[in-house]
N, C-alpha and C positions, 0 to 999 in steps of 0.2 A: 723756775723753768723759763727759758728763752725760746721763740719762735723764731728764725729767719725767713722772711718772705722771697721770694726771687722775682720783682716786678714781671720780668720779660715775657713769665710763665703766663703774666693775667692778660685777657685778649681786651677788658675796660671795655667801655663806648665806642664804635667804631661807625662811620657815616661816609668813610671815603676809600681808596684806595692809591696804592703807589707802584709806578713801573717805571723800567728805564724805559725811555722816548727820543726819538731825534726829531730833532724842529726844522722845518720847511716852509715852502711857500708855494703858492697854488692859488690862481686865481687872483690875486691881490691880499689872500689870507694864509694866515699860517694856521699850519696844518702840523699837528702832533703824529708821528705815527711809531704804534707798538706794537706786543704781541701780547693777549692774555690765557689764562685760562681757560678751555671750554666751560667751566663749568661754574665762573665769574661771568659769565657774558650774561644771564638774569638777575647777577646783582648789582652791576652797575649802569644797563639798561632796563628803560622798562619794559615787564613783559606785553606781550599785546593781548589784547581783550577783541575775539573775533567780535563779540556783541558791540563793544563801542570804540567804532574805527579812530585811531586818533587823529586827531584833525590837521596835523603835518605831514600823512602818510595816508594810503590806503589801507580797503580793509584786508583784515589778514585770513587768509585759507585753512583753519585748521587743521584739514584732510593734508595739505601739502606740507604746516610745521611738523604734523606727526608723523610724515613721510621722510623729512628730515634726519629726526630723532633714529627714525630705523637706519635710515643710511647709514649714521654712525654706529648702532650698535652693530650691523652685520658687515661692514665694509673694512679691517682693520689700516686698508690701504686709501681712507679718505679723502678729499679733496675741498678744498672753498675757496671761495675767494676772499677778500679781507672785507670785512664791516665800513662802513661809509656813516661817520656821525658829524652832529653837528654840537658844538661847547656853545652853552647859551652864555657862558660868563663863570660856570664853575669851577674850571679846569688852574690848578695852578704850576707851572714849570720854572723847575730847579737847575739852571744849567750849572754842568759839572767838566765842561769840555772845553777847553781855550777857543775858541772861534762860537762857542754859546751854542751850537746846534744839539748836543748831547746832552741830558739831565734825567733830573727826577720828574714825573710825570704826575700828579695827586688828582684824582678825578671823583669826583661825589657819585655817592652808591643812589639808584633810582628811587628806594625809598629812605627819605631821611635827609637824602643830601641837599645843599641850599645850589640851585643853578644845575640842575640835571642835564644830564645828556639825552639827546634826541636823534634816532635810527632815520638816518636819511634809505640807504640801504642794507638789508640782514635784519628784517624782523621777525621774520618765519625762520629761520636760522634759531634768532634768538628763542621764541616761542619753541622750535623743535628739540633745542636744546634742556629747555625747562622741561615741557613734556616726559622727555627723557630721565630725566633726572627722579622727578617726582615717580615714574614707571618703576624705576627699580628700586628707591627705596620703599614703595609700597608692595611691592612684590618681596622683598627682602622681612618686610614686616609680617608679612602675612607668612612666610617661611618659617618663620621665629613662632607663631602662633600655632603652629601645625605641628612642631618640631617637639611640641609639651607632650602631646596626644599620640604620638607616633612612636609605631615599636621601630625595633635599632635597625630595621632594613630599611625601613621609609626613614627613618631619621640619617641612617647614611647618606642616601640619594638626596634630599632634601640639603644636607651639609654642604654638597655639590654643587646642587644649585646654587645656595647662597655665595660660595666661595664664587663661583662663576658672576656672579651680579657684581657682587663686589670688586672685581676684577675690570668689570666695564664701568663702575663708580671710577674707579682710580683710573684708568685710562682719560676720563673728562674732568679731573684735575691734573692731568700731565700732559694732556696734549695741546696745544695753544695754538690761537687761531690770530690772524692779523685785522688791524682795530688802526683806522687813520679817521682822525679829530679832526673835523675843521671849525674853526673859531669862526663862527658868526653870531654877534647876538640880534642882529635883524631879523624878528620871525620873515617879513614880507619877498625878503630876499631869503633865507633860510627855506619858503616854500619853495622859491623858483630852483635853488638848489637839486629838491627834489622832479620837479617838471625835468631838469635839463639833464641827469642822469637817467632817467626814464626814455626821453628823447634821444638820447643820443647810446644807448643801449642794443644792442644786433642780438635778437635772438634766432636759436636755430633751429632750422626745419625739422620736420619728421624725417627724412631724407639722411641730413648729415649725424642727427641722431644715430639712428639705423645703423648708418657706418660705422659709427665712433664709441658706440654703448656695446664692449664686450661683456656685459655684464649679465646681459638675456642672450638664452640662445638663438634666438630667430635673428639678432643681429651678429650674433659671435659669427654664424656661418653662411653670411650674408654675400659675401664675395664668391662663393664655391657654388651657389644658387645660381646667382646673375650670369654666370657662365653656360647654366645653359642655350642650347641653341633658337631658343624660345625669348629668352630675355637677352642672351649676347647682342650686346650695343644698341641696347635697344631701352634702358634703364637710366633715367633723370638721376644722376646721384647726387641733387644739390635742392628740386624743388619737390614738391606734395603736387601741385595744381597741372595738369595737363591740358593747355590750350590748345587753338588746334594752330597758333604755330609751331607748337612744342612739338617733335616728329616720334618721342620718344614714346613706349607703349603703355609705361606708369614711373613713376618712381619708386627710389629704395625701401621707401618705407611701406611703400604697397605692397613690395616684395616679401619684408617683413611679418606681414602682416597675414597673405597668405601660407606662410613657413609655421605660424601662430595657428590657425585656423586647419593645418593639415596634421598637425603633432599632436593639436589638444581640440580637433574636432569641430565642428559647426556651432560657434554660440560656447565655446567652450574655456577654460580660465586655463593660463599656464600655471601650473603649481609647481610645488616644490617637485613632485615625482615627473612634470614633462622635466623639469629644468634638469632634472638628473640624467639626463639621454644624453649619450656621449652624440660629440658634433657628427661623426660618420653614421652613426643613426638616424640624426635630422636630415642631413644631405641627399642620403640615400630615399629615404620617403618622401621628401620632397621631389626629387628630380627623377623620381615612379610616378608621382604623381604629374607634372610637366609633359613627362614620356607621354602618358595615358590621354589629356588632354588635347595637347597639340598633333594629336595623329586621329582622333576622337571628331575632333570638330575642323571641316574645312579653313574656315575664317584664319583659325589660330596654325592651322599646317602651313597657311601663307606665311601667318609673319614668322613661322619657323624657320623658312626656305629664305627670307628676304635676305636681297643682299647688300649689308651696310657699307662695306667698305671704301662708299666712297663718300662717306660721314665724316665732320669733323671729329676726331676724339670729342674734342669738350662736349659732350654729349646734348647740351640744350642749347648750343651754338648753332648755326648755318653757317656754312662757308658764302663767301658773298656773293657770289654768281649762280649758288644752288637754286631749285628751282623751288618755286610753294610746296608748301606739306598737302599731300591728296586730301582729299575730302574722310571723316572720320567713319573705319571701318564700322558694320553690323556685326561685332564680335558674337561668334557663339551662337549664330542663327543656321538655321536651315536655309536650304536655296532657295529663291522666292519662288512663288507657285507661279504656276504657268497662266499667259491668260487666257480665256475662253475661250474656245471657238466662234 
């Protein structure tokens, strides 16, 4: 009797990986950059360990990597930005392309491999993505353990479910995420690496949040709010802080915020069933609620009536000759009492 084996079939020892790469230059270093699998990005980086922050990065948010993990499972239209690593020496490149930019890319897996790669930025990314991973196979196991014990209605529904995990398993090995290398093997420069992407990094307000995150409804219908004659031109869309040169009466995200606090209540959580309120249902309770306010309380009738028109648009701007912002209203008070006789 003969055996024919088919190498190709055996996966053997394996401690690295390979992608096509194009080679660059950046800073004075070359810079690898690809695209991998989502659901490669925990074996060829390391995962992070909230308890021991690694001493090239900060420490990591658990609360945020597993905030991550959910973005992807519920968002089928997700977004990132690419990973930011740094090649301590392990990285080897195969150019395939006449001008050497184009190759083979072989990069060692975080455990095993000699010269690891190290997450300048995307480690919460990374961590989210393992989280993730680890959630549905154990969910999927625990599926298979129910599914013994279950009559054929629950083990229908249960079949469902499974199919559906598995479905988001395969989705983070199909969908690829962008990965740019940069070769340094100087830890001391390799930190400042990290300092100087940190430093030179714009994050953004609650304000342009608000505007830009359709994804809740207190911002989806944030524009149809700020029209009323309460907030019209009178709404920071770019800061949170209102100084008193600021003339505006809060910003967008304050806006937000009250839109939050009127749909789901004082002290109250948006859940799934507020988020289910069509937008013309927020709008409209909200700007009942405005109505009822600024007719309610003196203070707020004023800046109902005020007249902006002669505001710059750019809303936290002055025109240059405008005059100082008044002194900061006694919102929401009563007339002050008379004095004695």
């Amino acid at each position: 009797m003969s055996i024919t084996v088919d190498p190709s079939r055996l996966s053997l020892t394996r401690e690295e990986s390979t992608y096509l790469a194009i080679r660059t230059t950046q800073g004075g270093r070359t810079v690898y950059t690809t695209r991998i699998p989502l659901s490669e990005l925990p074996v060829i980086l390391t995962i992070p360990d909230p308890a021991k922050p690694d001493p090239d990065n900060r420490r990591v948010d658990p609360n945020h990597a597993k905030g991550f993990g959910n973005y992807l499972a519920e968002n089928p239209g997700w977004v990132a930005p690419a990973h930011l690593i740094r090649d301590t020496g392990g990285c080897r490149f195969e150019p395939i392309s006449e001008d050497g930019t184009v190759g083979y890319l072989t990069v060692p897996w975080a455990i095993g491999g000699i010269g690891r790669l190290i997450t300048i930025d995307g480690q919460h990314r990374v961590l989210g993505v393992h989280l993730e991973k680890k959630r549905i196979t154990d969910e999927i196991a625990r599926i298979d353990r129910e599914a013994v014990r279950a009559n054929e209605a629950k083990r229908q529904k249960l079949d469902e479910e499974r199919e559906a995990l598995i479905l988001r398993l395969q989705r983070l090995k199909e969908e690829f995420i962008g990965v740019d290398i940069y070769v340094e093997v100087d830890g001391v420069r390799g930190q400042q690496m990290f300092v100087d992407v940190a430093d030179n990094a714009k994050g953004i307000s609650g304000a342009v949040r608000a505007r830009f995150d359709t994804s809740r409804i207190a911002n989806r219908t944030l524009t149809d709010i700020v029209a009323h004659p309460l907030f019209a031109g009178k709404i920071d869309i770019e800061r949170d802080r209102m100084t008193l040169a600021n003339r505006n009466l809060m910003g967008a995200k304050h806006v937000a915020d009250i839109t939050r606090s009127v749909i789901a209540g004082p002290g109250g959580r948006v859940n799934k069933k507020v988020e289910s309120l069509t937008d013309n249902e927020v709008i409209e309770s909200v700007r009942g609620f405005l109505d009822v306010i600024s007719t309610a309380f003196t203070d707020l009738a004023a800046i109902t009536e005020e007249d902006v028109d002669n505001y710059h648009l750019s809303l936290s701007e002055k025109r240059k000759n405008e005059p100082p912002a008044p002194p900061p209203r006694r919102c929401c008070s009563a007339s002050p009492p008379s004095s004695a006789p």
